[in-house]
N, C-alpha and C positions, 0 to 999 in steps of 0.2 A: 825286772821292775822293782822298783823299793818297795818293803812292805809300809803294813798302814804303821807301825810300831818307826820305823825311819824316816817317814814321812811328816809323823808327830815329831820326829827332833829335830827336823831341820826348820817345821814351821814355829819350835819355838824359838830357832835364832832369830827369824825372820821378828817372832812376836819382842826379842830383843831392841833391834831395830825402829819398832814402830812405837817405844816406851823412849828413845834417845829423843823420835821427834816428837814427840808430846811434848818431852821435856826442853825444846828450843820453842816452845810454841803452834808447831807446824799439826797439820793432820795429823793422828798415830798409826801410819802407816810404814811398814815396813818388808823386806823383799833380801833375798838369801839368791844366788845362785850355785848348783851344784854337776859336776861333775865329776863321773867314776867314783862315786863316795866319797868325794870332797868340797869341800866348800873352797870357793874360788872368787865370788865377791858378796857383798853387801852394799844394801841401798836403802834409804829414807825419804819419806816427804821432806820435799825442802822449798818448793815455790815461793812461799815468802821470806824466807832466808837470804834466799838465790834471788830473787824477781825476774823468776824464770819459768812461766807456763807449763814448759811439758819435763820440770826436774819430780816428775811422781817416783815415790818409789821403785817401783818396776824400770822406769826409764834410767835410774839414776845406778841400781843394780845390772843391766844390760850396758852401759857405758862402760862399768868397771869392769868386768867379764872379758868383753871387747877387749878391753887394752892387755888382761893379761893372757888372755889368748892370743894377741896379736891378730886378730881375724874378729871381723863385724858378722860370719857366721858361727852361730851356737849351735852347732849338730852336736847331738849326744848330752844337749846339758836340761836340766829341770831347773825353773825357777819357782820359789814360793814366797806368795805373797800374802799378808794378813788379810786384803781388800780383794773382793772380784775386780777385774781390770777394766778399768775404762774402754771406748774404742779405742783412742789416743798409744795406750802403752798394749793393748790388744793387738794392734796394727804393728808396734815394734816389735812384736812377740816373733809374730808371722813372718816377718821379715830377716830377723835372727835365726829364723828356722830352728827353734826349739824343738825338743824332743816330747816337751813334758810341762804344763802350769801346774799351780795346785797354789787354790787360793783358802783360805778361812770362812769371812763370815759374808755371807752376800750383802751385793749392794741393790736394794730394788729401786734406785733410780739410776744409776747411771752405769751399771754392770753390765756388758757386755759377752759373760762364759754362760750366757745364761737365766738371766735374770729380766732387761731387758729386752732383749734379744740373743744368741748364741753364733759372736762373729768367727768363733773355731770350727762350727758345723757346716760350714760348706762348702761344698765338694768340687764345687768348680776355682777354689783357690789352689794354687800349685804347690801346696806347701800342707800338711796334716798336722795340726799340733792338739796330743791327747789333752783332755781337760780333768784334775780331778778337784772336785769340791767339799765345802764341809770342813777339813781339815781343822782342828780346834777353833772350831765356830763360837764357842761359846765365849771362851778369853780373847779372841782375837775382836769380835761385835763388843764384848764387855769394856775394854781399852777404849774403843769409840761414844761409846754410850757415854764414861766415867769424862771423856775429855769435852760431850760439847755440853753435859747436863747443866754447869754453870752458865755456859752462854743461852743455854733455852731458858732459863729460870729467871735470864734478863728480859722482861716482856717487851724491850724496845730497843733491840739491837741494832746498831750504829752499820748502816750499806757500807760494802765495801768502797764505795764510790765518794763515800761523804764524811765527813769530820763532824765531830760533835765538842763545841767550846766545852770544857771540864765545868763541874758546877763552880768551884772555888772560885773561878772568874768573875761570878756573881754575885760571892759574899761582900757583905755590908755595902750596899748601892745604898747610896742615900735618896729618904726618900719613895726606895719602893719595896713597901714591905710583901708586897702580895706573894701569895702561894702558885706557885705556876702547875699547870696543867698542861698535858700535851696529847696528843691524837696521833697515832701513826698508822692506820689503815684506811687516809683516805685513797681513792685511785686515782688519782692523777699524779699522786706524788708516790705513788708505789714502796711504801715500806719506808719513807724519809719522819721523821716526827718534827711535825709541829707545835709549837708553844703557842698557850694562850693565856691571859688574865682572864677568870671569870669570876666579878664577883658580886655580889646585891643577891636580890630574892629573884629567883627567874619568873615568878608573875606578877616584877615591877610593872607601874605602868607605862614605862619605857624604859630600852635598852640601848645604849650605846654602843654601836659596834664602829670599834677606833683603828683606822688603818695609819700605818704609816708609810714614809718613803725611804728613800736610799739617801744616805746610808745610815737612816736610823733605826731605832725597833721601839718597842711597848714604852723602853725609859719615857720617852719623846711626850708619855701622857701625863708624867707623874701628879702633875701641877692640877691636871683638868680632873682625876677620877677621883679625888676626895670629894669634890664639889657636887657631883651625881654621885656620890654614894650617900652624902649627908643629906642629900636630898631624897631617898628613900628607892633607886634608881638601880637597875642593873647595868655593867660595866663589864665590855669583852673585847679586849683588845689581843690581837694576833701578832705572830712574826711572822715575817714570810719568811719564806723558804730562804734559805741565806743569809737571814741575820736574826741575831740576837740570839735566843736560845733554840730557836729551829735549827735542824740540821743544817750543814754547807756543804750542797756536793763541791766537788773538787774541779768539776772543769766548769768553764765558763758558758759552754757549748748548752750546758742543762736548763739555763735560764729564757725564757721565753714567754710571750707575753701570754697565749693562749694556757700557761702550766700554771703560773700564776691567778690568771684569772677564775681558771675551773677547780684549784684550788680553797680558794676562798670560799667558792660556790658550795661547795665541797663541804665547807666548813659550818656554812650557816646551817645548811641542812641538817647536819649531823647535830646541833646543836638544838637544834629547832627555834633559831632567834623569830620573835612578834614582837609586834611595836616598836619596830626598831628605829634611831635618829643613827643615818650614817654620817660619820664622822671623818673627812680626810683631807688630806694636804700631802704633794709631792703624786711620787707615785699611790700610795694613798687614794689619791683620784683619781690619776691616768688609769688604773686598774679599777678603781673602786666605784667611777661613774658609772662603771657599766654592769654593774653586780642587780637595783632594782628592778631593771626591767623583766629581768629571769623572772621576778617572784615578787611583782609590786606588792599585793596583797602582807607581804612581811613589815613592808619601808612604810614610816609616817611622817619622816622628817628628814633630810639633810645639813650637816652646820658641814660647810667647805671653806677651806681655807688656802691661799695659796698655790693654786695647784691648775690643771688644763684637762679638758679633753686632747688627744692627737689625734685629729680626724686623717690629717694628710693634706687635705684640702688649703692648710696655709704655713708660712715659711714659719719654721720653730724661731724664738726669741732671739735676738744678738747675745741674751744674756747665755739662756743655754746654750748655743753653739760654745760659750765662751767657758762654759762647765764644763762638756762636755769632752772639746780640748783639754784642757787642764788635766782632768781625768786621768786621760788617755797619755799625757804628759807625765801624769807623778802616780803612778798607780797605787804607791806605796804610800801616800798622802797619810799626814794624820789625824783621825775623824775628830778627836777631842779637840783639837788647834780649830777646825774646821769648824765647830761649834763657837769653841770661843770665839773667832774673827765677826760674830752675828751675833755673839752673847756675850758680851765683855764681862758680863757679873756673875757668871757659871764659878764655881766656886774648883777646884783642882780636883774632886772625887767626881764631881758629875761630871766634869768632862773627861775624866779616866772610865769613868761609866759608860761612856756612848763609843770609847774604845775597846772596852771587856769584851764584845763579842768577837775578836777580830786578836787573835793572840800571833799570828804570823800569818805571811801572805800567802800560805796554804788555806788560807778561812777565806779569803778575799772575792773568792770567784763574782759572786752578785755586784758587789762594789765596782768589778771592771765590766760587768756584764750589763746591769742598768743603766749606763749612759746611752751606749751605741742601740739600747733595746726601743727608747722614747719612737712611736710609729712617725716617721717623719714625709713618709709620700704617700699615695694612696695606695697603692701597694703591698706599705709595709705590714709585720705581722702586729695584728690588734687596731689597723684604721679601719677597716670596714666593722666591726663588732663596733670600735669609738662612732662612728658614724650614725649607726643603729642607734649606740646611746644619747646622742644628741639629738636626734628625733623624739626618741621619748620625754627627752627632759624637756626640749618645748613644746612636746605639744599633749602627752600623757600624764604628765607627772601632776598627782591631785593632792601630796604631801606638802607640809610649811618648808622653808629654807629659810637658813641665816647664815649669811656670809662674814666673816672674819677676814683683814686683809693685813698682811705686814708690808709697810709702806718701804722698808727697807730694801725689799726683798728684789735685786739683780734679776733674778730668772724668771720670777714667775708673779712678777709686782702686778700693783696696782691695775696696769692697762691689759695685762692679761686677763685679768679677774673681772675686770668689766666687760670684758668680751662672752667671757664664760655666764657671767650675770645675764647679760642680754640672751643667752640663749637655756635659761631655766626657769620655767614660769613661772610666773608668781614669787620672782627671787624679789626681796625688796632691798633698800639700801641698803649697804653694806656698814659693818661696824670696821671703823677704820685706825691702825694703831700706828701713829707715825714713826715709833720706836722702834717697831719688831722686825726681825731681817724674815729670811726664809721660814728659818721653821720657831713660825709664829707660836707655836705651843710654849715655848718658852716663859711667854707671858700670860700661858695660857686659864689661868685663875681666872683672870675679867671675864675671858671668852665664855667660861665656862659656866659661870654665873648669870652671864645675860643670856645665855644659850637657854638656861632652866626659865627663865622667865620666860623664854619665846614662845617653848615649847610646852611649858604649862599645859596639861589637857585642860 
């Protein structure tokens, strides 16, 4: 048996090894095999390197072994490794019929020689492989500590599942100067960060909380929040999850309407908005109608603009299906163009603006995800909660309303909105702009201004 003095040199080849993958970026993990006094292979964390699940260390050093053995069994050989081993390369161990592990600095969450459980101690496996541990614990844990202390020092680490638009994408938007703010432990969104504007005194005596739709973000208010803010007013406009400065997970599978919604919910709470006038158009509403009934006692006002309940209960627009298509057609579509075709007098930075969140079609996922997501049967996910909210709104809701309508607007025009009107009580006529396409905020200065009159306590 090696003594402890051979044991320590073979684990600093191994601690060699696990300084190469730090230095590719990988875990710094690293792994030696040895037989009869010799070293006969080496291994590295390489998983993202490779984009290869089970390339650990251990696994990556037993493949090499393997071939110069010419034999997938390892009798007589010892492997060391800087990390306790997973089950994963634990189970290769076994299989290899090792003679001998000997690992470094434990792992107490996913170590298996030990730590969380001990898969080499049982007796009714046909195979015995000795375990020694400890072995330069201290440099071997240290190496781990030095590689992730920058990423823990980052209070809002980017999931592996999700992208985060770089800030620079942000610099010089015209128009919005705000300081952004973000949240990343609410639960529903498990570790994703969200973006939000917060700005005015928070014991205005109203707060505007400004949702938007797809495919825009916060830019979409720029026009409306000077107008409440000059008016002595607080202003908290969000991204959702997928656009703008909020994270983007990466598959399209994440978006759903129930995530989104308990999201927001999520959001107000954490924030503790009162006296709030919600504010929406797009999905915006589709989501955002059904946000006061959780918590009327917060809501005192709605200004809605453009936008639908999806009960289920009736056939979505000729216009949306025709979006909706389109979509699904150009997925790659571009959002600035797609502004300007509704806003001829966007000037080239703002409509490079409502691009910036969206640098390749790796950021995309919501963009393809919120078309097919609108609840279209009664079935679908978020008609029956839309359902719910349309009871309330005719027949609970004790808040003002003012409605805004862009007469332009293909999807979600005029005759939608008076259907929606007829079922929000005490909704009165509407302010009507025969100019504005979809996303009526565009013009949104007027709205904004007759919105303060309305809402005047």
């Amino acid at each position: 048996m090696a003594s402890a003095k051979q044991d320590a040199h073979w684990m600093g080849l191994a601690l060699e090894q696990a300084r190469l993958a730090a230095a590719d970026g990988e875990v710094p993990v690293g792994a030696v095999v040895v037989k009869d006094g010799q070293m006969i292979a080496s291994g590295r964390n390489a998983p993202i390197g490779s984009h290869d699940p089970t390339a650990h260390a251990e696994v990556m050093a037993l493949r090499a072994a393997a071939r110069v053995l010419g034999n997938y069994r390892l009798e007589g050989c010892t492997l060391y490794v800087t990390l306790e081993p997973c089950a994963m390369c634990s189970g290769a161990m076994l299989h290899a019929r090792l003679d001998r592990v000997v690992f470094g600095a434990a792992d107490p969450r996913t170590g298996v020689a030990g730590s969380v459980l001990n898969l080499f101690g049982h007796p009714q496996l046909n195979h015995q492989t000795r375990v020694t541990g400890g072995v330069l614990a201290e440099p071997c844990g240290q190496l781990l500590k030095d590689f992730f202390k920058p990423k823990r020092t980052n209070m809002d680490p980017v999931r592996e599942d999700a992208l985060r638009t770089p800030d620079a994408a942000f610099a010089h938007l015209p128009d919005y100067p705000w300081a952004p703010h973000y949240v990343n432990d609410l639960p529903s969104i498990h570790g994703l960060r969200m973006h939000y504007i917060d700005e005015g005194p928070h014991d205005a005596d109203v707060t505007w909380l400004c949702l938007h739709g797809n495919p825009a973000w916060s830019y979409l208010y720029r026009k409306m929040i000077p107008v409440w803010l000059e008016a002595g007013h607080r202003v908290v406009a969000p991204d959702l999850i997928g656009f703008g400065k909020s994270d983007k997970p990466k598959k399209d599978s994440f978006h759903n309407f129930e995530t989104h919604r308990q999201s927001l919910l999520e959001l107000v709470d954490r924030l503790d908005l009162q006296r709030v006038v919600l504010v929406v158009q797009d999905w915006g509403g589709i989501l955002g109608l059904t946000l006061p009934m959780a918590a009327p006692e917060r809501y005192q006002g709605l200004l809605v603009m453009n936008t639908t309940l999806a009960t289920g209960e009736a056939p979505l627009s000729s216009g949306f299906l025709a979006w909706r298509d389109w979509c699904e057609s150009q997925p790659q579509f571009d959002v600035g163009k797609l502004f300007l075709r509704g806003n001829p007098d966007l000037s080239a930075l703002e409509a490079a603006a409502y691009n910036a969140p969206f640098p390749d079609k790796g950021y995309r996922a919501a963009l393809r995800a919120f078309p097919p997501m609108v609840p279209e049967l009664l079935q679908s996910d978020g008609a029956a909660i839309s359902r719910q909210a349309q009871s309330f709104w005719r027949q609970d809701w004790q808040g003002k309303t003012f409605m805004a309508v862009g007469q332009q607007d293909p999807v979600l025009g005029e005759a939608v909105m008076r259907t929606l009107q007829s079922n929000i009580r005490g909704c009165p006529e509407p302010m009507l702009l025969p100019k504005a396409g979809h996303f009526v905020q565009e013009q949104g200065r007027a709205i904004a201004e007759a919105a303060v009159r309305h809402f005047r306590p």
